[in-house]
C-alpha positions as a LaTeX table, in Angstrom:
\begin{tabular}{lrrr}
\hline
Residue & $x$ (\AA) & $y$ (\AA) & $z$ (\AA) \\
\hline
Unk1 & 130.73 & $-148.65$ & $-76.67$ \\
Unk2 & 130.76 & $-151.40$ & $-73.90$ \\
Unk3 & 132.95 & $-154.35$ & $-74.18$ \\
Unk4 & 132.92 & $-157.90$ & $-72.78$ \\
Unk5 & 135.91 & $-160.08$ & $-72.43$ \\
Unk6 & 135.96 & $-163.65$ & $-73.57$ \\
Unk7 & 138.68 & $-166.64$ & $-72.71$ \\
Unk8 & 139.56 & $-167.34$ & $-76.29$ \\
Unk9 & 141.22 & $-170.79$ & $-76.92$ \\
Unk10 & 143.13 & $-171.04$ & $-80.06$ \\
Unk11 & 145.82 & $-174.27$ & $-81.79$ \\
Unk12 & 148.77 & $-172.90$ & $-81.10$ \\
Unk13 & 149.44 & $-172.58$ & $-84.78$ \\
Unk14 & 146.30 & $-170.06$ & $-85.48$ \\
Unk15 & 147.68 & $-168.01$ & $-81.89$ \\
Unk16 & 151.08 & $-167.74$ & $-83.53$ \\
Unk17 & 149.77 & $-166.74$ & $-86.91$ \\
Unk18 & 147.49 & $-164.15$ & $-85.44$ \\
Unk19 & 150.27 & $-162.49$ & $-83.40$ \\
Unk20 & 152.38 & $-162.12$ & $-86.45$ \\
Unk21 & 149.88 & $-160.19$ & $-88.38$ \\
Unk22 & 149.21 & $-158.37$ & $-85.78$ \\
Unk23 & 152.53 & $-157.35$ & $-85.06$ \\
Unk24 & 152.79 & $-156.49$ & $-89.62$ \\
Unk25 & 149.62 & $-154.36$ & $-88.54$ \\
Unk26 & 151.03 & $-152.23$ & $-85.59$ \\
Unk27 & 148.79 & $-153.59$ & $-83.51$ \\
Unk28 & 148.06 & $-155.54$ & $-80.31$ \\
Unk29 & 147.21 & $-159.37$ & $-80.63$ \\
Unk30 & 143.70 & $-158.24$ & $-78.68$ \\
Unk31 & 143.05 & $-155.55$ & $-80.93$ \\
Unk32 & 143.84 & $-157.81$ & $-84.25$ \\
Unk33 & 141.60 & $-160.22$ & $-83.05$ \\
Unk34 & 138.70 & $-158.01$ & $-82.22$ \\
Unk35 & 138.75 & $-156.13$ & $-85.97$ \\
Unk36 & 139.08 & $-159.80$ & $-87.09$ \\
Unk37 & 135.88 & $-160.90$ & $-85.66$ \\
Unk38 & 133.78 & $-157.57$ & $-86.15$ \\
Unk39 & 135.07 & $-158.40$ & $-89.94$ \\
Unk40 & 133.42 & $-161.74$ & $-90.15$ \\
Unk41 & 130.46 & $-160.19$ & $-88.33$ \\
Unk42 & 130.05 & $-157.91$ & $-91.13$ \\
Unk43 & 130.56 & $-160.70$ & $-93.89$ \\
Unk44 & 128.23 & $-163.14$ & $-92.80$ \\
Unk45 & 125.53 & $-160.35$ & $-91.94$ \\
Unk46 & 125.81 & $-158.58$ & $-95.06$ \\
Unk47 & 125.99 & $-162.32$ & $-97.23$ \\
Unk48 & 122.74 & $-162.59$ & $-95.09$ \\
Unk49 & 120.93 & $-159.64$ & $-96.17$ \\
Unk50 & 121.64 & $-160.39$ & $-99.88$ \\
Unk51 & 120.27 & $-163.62$ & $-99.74$ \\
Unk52 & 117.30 & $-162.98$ & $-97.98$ \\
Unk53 & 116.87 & $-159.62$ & $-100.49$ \\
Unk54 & 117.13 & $-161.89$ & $-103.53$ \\
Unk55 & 115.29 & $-164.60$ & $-102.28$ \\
Unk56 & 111.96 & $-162.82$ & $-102.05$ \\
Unk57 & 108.94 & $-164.94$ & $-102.22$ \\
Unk58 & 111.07 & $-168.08$ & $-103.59$ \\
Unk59 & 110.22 & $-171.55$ & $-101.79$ \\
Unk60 & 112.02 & $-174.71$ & $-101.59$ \\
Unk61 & 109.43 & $-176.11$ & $-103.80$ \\
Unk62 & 110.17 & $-173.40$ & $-106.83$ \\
Unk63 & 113.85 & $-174.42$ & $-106.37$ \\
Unk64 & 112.95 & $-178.10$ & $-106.85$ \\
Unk65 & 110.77 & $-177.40$ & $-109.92$ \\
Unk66 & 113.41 & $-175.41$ & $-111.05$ \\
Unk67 & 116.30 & $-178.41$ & $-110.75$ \\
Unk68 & 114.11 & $-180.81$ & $-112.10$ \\
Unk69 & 114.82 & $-179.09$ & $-115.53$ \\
Unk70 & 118.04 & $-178.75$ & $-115.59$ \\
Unk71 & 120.02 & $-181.88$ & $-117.37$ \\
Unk72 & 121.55 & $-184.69$ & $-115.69$ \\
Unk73 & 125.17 & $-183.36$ & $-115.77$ \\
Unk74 & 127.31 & $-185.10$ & $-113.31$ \\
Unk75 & 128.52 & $-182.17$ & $-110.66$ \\
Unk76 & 132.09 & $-183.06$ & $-110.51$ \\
Unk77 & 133.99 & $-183.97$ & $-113.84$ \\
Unk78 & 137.31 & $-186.02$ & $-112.59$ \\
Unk79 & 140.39 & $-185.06$ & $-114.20$ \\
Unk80 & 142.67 & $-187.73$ & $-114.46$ \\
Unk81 & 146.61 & $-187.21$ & $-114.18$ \\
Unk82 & 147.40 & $-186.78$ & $-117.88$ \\
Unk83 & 144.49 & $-186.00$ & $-119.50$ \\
Unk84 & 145.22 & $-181.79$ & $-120.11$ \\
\hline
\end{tabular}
């Protein structure tokens, strides 16, 4: 496995949170940060794979068709203070 190193600049806020889990884990701030990034790797590669699986042959243009049967429902109902 070869590694590369990379200056990492972080709020101070997200540094200090990220040593403190790291410390819960037993493990060096480096290290937490690495399996924290190799995580995200995997999530967004694997969220990729599923789209483009399901997708298939579907076009923007199917999508369209599709929304242009749907009813007019606004997207986001407001709930005003009071009304539950």
């Amino acid at each position: 496995m070869s590694k590369a190193t990379y200056p990492l600049k972080l709020l101070l806020s997200v540094k200090r949170a990220a040593h403190r889990l790291a410390k819960e884990d037993g493990v060096s701030l480096d290290q937490w940060i690495a399996a924290a990034v190799a995580e995200k790797v995997g999530v967004v590669e694997t969220a990729a794979e599923l789209f483009n699986k399901h997708a298939g042959s579907a076009t923007g243009a199917g999508l369209m068709r599709f929304l242009k049967t749907t009813p007019n429902y606004p997207l986001i109902r407001q709930i005003r203070p009071g009304s539950m």
